[in-house]
C-alpha positions as CSV (number, residue, x, y, z in Angstrom):
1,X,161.3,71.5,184.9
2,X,162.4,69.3,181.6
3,X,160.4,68.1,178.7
4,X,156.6,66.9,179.4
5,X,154.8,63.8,177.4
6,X,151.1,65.1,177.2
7,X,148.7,62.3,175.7
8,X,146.0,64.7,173.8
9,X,143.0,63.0,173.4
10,X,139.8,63.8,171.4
11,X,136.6,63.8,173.1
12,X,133.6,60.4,171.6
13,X,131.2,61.0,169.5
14,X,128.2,63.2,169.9
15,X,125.5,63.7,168.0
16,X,126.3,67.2,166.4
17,X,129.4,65.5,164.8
18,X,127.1,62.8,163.1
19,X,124.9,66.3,162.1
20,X,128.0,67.9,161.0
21,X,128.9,64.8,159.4
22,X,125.5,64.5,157.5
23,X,126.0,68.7,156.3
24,X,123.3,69.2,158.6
25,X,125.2,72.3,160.0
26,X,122.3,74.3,161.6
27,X,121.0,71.1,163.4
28,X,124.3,70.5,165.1
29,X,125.5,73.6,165.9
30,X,121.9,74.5,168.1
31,X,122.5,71.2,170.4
32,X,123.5,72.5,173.2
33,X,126.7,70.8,175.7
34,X,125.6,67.6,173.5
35,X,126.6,64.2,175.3
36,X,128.5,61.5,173.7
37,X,125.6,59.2,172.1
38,X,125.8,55.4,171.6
39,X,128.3,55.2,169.2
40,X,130.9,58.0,171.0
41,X,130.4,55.9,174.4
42,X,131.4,52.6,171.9
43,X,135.0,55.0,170.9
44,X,135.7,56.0,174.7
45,X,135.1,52.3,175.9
46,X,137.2,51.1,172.7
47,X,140.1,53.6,173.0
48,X,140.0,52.7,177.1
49,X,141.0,48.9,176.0
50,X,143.4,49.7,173.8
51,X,145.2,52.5,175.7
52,X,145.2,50.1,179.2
53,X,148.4,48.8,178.2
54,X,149.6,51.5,176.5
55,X,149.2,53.6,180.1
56,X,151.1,50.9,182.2
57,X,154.4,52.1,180.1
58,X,153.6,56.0,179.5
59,X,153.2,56.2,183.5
60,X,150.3,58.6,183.6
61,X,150.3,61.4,186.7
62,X,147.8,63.7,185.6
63,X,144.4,64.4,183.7
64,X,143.1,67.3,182.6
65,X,139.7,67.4,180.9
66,X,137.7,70.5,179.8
67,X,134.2,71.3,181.1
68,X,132.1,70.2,178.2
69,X,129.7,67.2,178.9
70,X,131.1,65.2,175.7
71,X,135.0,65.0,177.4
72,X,133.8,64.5,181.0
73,X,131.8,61.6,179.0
74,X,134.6,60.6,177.5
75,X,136.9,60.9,180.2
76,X,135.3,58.4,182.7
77,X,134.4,56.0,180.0
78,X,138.3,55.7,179.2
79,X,139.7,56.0,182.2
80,X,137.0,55.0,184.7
81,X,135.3,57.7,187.3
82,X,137.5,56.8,189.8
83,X,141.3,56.2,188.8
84,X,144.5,55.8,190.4
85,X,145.9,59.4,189.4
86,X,144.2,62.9,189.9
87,X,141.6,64.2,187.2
88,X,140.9,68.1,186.8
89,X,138.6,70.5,185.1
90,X,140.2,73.2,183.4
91,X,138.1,75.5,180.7
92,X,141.1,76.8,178.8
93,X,141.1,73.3,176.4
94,X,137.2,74.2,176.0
95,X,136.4,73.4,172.1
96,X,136.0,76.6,170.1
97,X,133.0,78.5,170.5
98,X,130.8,79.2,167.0
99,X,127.8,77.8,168.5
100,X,125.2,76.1,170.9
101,X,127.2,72.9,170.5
102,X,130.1,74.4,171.3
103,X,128.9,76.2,175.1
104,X,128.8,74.8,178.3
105,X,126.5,74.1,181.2
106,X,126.8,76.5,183.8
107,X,129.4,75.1,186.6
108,X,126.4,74.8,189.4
109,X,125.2,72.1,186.8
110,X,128.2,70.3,185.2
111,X,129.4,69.7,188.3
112,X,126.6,68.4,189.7
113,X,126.2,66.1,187.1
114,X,129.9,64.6,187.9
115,X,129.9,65.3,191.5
116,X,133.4,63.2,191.1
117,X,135.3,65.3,189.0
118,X,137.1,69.1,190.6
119,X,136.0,71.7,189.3
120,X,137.9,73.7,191.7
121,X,139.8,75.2,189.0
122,X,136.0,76.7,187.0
123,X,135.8,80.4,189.2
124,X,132.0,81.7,187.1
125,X,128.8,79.7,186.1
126,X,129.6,81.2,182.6
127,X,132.9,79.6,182.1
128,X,132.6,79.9,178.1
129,X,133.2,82.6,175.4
130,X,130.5,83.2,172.9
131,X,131.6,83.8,169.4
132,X,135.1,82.9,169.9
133,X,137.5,84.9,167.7
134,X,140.5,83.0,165.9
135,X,143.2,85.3,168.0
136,X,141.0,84.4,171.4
137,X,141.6,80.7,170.8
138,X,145.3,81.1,169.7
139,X,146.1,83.0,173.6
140,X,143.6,80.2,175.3
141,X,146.4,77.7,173.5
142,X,149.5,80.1,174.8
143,X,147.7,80.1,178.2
144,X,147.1,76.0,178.3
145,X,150.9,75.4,177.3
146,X,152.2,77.7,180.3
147,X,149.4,76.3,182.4
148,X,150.7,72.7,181.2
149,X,154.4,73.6,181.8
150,X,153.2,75.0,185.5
151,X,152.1,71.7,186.8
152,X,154.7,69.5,188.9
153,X,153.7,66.3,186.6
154,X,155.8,65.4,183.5
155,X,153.3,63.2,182.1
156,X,149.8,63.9,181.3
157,X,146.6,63.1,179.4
158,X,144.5,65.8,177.8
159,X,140.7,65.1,177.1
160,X,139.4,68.1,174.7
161,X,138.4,69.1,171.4
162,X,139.3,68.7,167.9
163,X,139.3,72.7,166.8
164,X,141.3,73.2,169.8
165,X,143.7,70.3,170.0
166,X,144.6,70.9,166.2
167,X,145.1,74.8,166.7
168,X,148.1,73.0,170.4
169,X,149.7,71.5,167.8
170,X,149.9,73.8,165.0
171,X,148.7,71.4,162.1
172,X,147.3,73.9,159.6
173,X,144.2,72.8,159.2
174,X,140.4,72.8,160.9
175,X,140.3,69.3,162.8
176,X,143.3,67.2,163.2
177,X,142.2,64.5,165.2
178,X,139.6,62.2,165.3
179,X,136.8,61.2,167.2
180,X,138.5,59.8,170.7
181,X,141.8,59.8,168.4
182,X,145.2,59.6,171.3
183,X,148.1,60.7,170.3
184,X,151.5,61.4,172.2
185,X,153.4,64.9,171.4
186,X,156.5,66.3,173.6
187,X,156.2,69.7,175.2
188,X,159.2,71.4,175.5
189,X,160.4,74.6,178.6
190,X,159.9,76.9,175.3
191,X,155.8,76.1,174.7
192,X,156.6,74.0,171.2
193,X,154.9,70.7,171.0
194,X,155.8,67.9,169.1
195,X,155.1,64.8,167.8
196,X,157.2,62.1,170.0
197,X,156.5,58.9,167.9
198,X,154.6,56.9,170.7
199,X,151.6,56.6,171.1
200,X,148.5,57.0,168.6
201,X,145.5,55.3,168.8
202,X,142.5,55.8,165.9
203,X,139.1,53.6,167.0
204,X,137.1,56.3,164.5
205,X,137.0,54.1,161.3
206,X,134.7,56.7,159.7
207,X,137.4,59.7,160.3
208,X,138.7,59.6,156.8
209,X,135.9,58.6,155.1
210,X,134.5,61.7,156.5
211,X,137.6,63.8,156.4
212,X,137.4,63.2,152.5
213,X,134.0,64.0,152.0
């Protein structure tokens, strides 16, 4: 199997990243599996109308979001709840886990709240880790790249987290990406990843405001 164009893509807005945003850490991190709220349903809707033609070019086979409420949100507002090409959970492109905000619903829930996704993949209720460590995440990103390189399809979109999507592409930093940011990168037999030039999408206007802050 050759090269694979993966389209990683952040999950909307919730309302622990407006928390976060405000330095109201506490608050945000003791939301639980927050949902997108007005404004991340606005970025997902946006970044579906922009990345419609984008899509029709890139030749899309495969989905995969993670099991958090805010990127199966995120996922049926950009792509729709029913699409032409296959959409699976997987937990290993979860977001970090440091707190409430950050763990799932147990599987008998989530999935019955999106009774039109698979979560054939999810095998326990508990699907997350508490208290992540820094060397757990960095093997969850080893195990998602061979998982990625696995799969049959050669082009793919990715609907998960900033902490995680940042720690895939090894940008040295804490969050790389946006609110519903879309980016292209290139992921080679070896595991790297890199940034193929095509396509990027930013609908977060407040990302660097906030990013400077």
């Amino acid at each position: 199997m050759g090269k694979k164009e993966i389209l990683l893509i952040r999950h909307g807005q919730g309302d622990h990243n407006r928390l976060f945003a405000e330095n109201r850490t506490e608050e945000a991190l003791a939301l639980r599996d927050p949902a997108l709220n007005d404004i991340g349903i606005q970025q997902a809707e946006n970044l579906g109308v922009k990345l419609k033609e984008q899509l029709r070019k890139f030749d899309l086979e495969l989905i995969i979001t993670s099991p958090m409420r805010r990127t199966l949100m995120t996922t049926d507002h950009v792509f729709g709840k029913e699409t032409s090409y296959p959409v699976i959970v997987s937990s290993i492109p979860t977001e970090m886990g440091h707190g409430e905000c950050d763990y799932g619903s147990k599987k008998s829930q989530i999935s019955k709240d999106f009774p039109h996704r698979d979560f054939s993949l999810i095998e326990s209720e508990k699907w997350w880790t508490d208290l992540e460590t820094q060397e757990h995440l960095e093997q969850r990103v080893e195990d998602f790249k061979q998982f990625l390189n696995s799969r049959p399809e050669s082009r793919i979109a990715v609907v998960s987290h900033g902490r995680f999507l940042t720690e895939l592409v090894g940008i040295g930093k804490f969050c790389a990406f946006g609110n519903c940011d879309c980016k292209q990168y290139t992921l080679s037999k070896d595991g790297t990843l890199t940034d193929s030039g095509g396509i990027f999408i930013r609908v977060d206007n407040l990302w660097e405001k906030w990013q400077k802050s």
